[in-house]
C-alpha positions in Angstrom: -64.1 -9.4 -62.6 -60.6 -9.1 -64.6 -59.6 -6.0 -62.9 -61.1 -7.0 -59.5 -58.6 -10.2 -59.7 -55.4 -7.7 -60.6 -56.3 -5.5 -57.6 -56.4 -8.0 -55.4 -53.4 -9.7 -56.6 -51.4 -6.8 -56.0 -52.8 -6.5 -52.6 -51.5 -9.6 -52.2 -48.0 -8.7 -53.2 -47.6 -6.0 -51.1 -49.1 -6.9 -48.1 -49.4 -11.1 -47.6 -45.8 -12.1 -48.9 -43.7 -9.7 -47.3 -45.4 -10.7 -44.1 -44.8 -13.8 -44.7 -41.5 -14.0 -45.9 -40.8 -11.6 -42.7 -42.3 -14.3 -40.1 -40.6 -17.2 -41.7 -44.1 -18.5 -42.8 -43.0 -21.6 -45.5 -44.2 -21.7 -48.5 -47.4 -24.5 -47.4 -48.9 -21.6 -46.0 -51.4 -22.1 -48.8 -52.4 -25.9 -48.5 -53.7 -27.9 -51.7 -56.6 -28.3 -50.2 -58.1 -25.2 -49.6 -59.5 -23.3 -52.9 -58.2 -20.4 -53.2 -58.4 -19.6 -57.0 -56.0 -16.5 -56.0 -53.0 -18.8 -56.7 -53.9 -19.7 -60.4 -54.5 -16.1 -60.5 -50.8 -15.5 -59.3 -49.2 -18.4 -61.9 -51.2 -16.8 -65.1 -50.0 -13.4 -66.5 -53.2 -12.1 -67.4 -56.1 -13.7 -65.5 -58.8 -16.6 -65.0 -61.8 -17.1 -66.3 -64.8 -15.4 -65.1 -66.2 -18.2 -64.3 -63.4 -18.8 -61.3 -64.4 -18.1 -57.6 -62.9 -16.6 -55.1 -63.4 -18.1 -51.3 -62.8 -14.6 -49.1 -63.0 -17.1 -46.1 -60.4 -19.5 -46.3 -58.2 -16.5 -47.4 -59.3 -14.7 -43.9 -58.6 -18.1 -42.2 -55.1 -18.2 -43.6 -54.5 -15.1 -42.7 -55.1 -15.6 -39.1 -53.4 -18.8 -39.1 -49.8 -16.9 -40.2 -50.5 -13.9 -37.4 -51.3 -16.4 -34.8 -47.7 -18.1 -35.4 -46.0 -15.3 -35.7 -47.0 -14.2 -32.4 -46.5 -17.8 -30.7 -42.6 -17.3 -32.2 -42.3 -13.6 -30.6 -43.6 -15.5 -27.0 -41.3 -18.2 -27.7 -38.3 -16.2 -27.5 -36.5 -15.6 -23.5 -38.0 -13.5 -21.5 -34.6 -12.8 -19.9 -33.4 -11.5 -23.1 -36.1 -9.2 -24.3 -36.1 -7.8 -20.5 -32.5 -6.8 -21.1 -32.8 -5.6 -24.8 -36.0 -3.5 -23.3 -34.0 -2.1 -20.4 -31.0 -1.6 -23.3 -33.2 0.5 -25.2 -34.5 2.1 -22.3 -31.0 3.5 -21.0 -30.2 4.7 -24.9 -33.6 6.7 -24.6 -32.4 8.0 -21.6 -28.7 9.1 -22.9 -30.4 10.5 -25.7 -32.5 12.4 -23.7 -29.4 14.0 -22.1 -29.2 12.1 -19.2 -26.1 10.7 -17.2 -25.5 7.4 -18.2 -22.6 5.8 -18.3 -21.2 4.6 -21.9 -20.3 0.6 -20.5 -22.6 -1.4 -18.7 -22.3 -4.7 -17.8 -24.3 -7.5 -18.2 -24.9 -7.9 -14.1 -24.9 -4.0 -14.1 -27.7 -3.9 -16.2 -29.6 -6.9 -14.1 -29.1 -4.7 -10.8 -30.9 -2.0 -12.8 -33.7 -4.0 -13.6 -34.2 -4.9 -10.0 -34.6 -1.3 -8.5 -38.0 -0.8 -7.3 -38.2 2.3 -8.6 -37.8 5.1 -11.3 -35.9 7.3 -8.7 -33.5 4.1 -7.4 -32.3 3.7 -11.4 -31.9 6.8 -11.8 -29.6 7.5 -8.3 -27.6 3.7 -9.9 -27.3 4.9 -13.2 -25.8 8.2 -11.7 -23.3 6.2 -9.6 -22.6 4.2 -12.4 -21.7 7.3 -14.5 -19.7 9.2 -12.0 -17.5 6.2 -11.2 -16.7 5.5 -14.8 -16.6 9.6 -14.9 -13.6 9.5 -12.2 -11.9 6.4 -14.0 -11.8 8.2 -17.0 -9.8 11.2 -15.3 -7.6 9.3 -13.3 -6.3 7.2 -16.8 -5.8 10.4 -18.3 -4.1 12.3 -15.4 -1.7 8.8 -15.2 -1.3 9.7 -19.1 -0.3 13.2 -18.7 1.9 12.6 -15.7 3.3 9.7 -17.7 3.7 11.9 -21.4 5.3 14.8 -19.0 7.6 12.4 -17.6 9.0 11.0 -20.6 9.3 14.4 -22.4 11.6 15.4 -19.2 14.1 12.3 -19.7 14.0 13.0 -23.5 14.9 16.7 -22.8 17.6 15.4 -20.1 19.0 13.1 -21.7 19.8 15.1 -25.1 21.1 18.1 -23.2 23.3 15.6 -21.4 24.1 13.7 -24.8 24.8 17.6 -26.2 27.0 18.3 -23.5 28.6 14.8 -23.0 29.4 14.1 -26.5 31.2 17.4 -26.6 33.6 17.1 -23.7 34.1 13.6 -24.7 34.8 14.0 -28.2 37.2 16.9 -27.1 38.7 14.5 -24.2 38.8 11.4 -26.3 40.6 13.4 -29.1 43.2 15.0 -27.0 43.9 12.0 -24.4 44.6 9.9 -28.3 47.3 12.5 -28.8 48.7 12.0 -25.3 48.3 8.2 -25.8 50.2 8.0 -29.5 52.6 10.4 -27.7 53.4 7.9 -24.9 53.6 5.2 -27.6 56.0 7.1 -30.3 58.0 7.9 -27.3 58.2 4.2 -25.9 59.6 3.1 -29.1 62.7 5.7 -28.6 63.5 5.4 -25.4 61.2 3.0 -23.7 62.2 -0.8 -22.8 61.1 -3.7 -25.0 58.8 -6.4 -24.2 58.7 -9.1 -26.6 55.9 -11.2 -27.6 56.9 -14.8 -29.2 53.7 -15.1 -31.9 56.1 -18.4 -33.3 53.4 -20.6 -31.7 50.9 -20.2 -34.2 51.0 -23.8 -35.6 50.6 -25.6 -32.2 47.0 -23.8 -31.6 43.8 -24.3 -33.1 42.1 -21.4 -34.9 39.9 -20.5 -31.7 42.9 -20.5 -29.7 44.2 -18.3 -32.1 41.6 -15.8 -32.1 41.5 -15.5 -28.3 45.3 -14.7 -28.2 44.6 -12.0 -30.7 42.2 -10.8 -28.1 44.4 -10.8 -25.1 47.4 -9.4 -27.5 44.5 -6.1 -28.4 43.8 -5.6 -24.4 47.6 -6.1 -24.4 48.2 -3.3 -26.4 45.5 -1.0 -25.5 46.8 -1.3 -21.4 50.2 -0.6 -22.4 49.0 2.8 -24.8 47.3 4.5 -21.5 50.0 3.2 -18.8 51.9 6.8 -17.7 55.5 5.0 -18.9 54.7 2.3 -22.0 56.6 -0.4 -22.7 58.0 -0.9 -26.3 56.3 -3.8 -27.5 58.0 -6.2 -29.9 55.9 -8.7 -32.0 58.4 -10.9 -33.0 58.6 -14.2 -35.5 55.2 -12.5 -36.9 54.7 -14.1 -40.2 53.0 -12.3 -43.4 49.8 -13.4 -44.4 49.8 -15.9 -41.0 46.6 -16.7 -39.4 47.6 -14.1 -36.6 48.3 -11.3 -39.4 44.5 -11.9 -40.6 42.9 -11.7 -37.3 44.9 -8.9 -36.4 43.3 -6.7 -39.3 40.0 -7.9 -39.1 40.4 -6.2 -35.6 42.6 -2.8 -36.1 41.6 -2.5 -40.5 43.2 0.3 -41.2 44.8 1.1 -37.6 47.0 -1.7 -37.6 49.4 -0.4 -40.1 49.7 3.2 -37.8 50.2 0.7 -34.4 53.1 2.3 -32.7 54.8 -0.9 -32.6 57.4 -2.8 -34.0 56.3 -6.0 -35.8 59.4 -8.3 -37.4 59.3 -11.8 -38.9 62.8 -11.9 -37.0 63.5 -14.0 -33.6 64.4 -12.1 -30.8 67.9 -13.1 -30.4 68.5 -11.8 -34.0 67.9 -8.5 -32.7 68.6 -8.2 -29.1 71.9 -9.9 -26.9 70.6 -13.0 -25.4 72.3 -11.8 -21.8 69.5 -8.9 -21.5 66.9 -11.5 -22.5 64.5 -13.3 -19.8 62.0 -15.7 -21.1 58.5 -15.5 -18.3 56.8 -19.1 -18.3 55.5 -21.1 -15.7 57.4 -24.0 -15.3 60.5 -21.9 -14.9 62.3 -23.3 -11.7 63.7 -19.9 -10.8 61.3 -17.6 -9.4 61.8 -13.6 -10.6 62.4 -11.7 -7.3 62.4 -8.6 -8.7 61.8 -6.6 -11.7 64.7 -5.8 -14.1 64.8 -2.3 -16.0 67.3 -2.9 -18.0 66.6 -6.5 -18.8 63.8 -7.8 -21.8 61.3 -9.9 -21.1 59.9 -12.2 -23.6 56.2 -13.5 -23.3 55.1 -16.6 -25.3 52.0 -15.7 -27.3 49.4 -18.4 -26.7 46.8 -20.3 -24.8 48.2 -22.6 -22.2 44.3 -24.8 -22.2 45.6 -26.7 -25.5 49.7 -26.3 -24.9 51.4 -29.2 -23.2 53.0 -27.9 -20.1 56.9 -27.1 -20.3 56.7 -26.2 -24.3 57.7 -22.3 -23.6 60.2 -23.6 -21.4 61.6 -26.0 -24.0 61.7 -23.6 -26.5 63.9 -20.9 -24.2 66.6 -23.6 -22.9 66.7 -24.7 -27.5 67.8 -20.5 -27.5 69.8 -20.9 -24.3 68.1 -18.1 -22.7 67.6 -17.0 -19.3 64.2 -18.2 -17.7 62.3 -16.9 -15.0 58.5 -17.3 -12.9 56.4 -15.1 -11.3 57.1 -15.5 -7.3 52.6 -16.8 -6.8 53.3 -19.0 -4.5 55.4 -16.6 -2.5 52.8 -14.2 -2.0 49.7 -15.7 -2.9 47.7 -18.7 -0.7 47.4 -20.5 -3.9 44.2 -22.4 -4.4 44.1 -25.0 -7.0 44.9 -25.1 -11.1 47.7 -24.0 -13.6 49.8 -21.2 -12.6 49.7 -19.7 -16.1 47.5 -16.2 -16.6 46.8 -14.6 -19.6 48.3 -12.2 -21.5 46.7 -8.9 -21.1 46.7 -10.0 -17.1 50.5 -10.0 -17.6 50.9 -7.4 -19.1 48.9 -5.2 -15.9 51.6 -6.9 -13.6 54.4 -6.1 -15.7 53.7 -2.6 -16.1 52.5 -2.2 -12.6 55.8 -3.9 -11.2 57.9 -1.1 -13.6 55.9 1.8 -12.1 55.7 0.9 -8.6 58.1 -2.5 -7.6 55.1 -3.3 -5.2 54.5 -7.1 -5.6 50.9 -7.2 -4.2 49.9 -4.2 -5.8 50.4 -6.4 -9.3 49.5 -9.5 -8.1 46.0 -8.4 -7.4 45.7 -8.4 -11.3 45.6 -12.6 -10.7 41.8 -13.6 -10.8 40.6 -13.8 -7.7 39.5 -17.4 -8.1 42.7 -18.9 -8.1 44.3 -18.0 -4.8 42.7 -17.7 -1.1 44.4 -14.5 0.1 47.7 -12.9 0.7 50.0 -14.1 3.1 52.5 -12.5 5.4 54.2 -15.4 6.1 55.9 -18.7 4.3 53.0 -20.6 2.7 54.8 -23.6 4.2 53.5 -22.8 7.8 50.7 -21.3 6.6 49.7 -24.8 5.1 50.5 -26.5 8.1 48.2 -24.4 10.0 45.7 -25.2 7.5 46.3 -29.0 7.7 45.8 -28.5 11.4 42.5 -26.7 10.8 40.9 -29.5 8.1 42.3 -32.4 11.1 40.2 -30.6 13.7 36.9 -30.4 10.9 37.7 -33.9 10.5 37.1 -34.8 13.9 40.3 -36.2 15.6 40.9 -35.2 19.3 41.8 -32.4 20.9 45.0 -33.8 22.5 46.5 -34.9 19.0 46.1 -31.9 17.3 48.0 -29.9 20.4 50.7 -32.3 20.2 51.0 -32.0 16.6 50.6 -27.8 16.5 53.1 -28.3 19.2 55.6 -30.4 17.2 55.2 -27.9 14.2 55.5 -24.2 16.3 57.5 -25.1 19.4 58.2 -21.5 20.1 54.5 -20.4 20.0 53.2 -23.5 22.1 52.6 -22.7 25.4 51.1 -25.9 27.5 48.2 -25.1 29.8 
């Protein structure tokens, strides 16, 4: 009976509780009430008494009772779902077999293959399904290709171009320097002076400052390529100023090789005050035209922050000649300050010393503050335009005739 109970008992071990424990049976699944003597068999380590019983029939009832919910559970599930996991499993059969099926299929792909009515309809959809995910396939990695080719073309371009262009432009950069420096070094023998008054330092702010450093590099760098440089004098230039420290945080090491002359001196210490003209804006007498043997000072600053007439202040202190550039005479003025930075001055000025062509310069004035050229006094031409903004205004016909025939007697004609 001893080793009847032990074979049993392992039976039981390898057969009842993994089932169990697989099915999600809980552990009631052997109620008090029924007598199985099995479980004080299980609880002892050796075994029970001879005299113990065991009931084969509730055992065979349990049994039962565990398959039967097992099953309901498996029913229980979605149909819907074990359809698709069978088909699933049906179409990896099928690929393993060697068939054409595609590697992604949807969720309503799959549906659709479920519905065919028959073996040969799946197979024809699966097949269409294959050879369309087939042609995708080659047309992303023809697009690829195309795409790989094409950039190893501009890559192979564009460093044969970079090969070539560096070359000629290290070789053209390195000999139009020399020609440049040449210019320069012979502007400051024989070239004429232009003067730039930095002795306005203290009235600017240190933005202000910086931008005039900027305008005074373009300055520089305009005059070094024109075809006949000026000789550019930085003058009242003060060690250690605010303007010597922006001035080598731009050029570092260049600015000691600048071909120009730089002096803490005022311009009258160094050249007669007869050859010297002073350009500002509020000059009264307009420049007609340009002087070769005459040097012209510019003040170095920004007009936003200067009160108007301080360059001019400063000039009649020296009791220098003043002089402004002829805008109005040439230009349709629109609206704003007549004053223009200094790089742009210094385009006109060496534009005027190459060619004496006024509108040829003046075109270096932004094109925002002026209408057009004229070809006639701006006076009549304003008059004309007076007569224009009457007629947009809406006053009659008959007052604006008489009034254009007031202004241009000569070219009035009455109908």
């Amino acid at each position: 009976m001893q080793s009847a109970n032990i074979l049993l008992r392992k039976i039981v071990r390898s057969s009842v509780l993994p089932f169990a424990a697989q099915h999600g049976m809980k552990k009631d699944l052997f109620p008090l009430s029924r007598t199985l003597s099995l479980s004080l068999c299980l609880k002892q380590d050796k075994s029970c008494e001879p005299s113990e019983k065991l009931d084969l029939d509730e055992w065979k009832k349990v049994m039962k009772s565990g398959l039967q919910e097992g099953v309901s559970e498996i029913v229980s599930e979605p149909k819907e779902l074990s359809s698709l996991a069978a088909a699933r499993e049906t179409l990896e059969m099928w690929r393993l077999a060697g068939r054409a099926i595609p590697d992604n299929i949807s969720e309503d792909q799959l549906k659709t293959f479920m519905e065919c009515p028959s073996k040969s309809a799946k197979k024809k959809y699966l097949k269409y399904l294959y050879l369309r995910e087939l042609h995708k396939k080659n047309e992303k990695r023809k697009m690829d290709e195309k795409r790989k080719r094409r950039l190893e073309a501009q890559q192979q371009a564009s460093e044969t171009d970079e090969t070539k262009k560096s070359s000629f432009l290290c070789l053209w950069s390195s000999t139009m320097d020399k020609a440049y420096n040449w210019r320069a070094a012979q502007s400051m023998i024989f070239g004429q002076p232009l003067v730039f008054d930095m002795s306005y330092e203290k009235e600017m702010s240190f933005r202000e400052v910086t931008n005039t450093v900027k305008q005074l590099v373009l300055s520089e760098s305009c005059n070094r390529r024109s075809v006949d440089p000026f000789h550019i004098h930085f003058c009242n230039f003060k060690e250690d100023s605010l303007f010597h420290r922006e001035f080598i945080k731009h050029y570092k090491e260049a600015w000691g090789r600048l071909l120009i002359t730089v002096t803490d001196q005022c311009y009258t210490e160094i050249f007669p005050k007869d050859k010297l003209i002073y350009l500002t804006a509020d000059s009264p007498k307009v420049m007609k035209t340009f002087d070769h043997d005459k040097i012209y000072i510019v003040g170095s600053m920004v007009d936003k922050s200067i009160k108007t007439g301080v360059s001019l202040a400063r000039a009649k202190r020296l009791g220098l000649e003043t002089a402004a550039l002829p805008l109005e005479k040439y230009l349709l003025w629109n609206t704003g300050a007549k004053n223009l930075t200094l790089d742009q001055m210094m385009h006109i000025l060496l534009t005027l010393k190459d060619t004496a062509d006024w509108k040829k310069a003046l075109e270096f004035v932004p094109k925002r503050k002026y209408y057009g050229f004229v070809n006639k006094p701006v006076k009549e031409l304003k008059k004309t335009l007076h007569l224009i903004n009457t007629l947009k205004r809406g006053k009659g016909q008959e007052e604006v005739e008489k009034q254009f025939a007031r202004n241009y007697p000569k070219k009035y004609k009455p109908k």
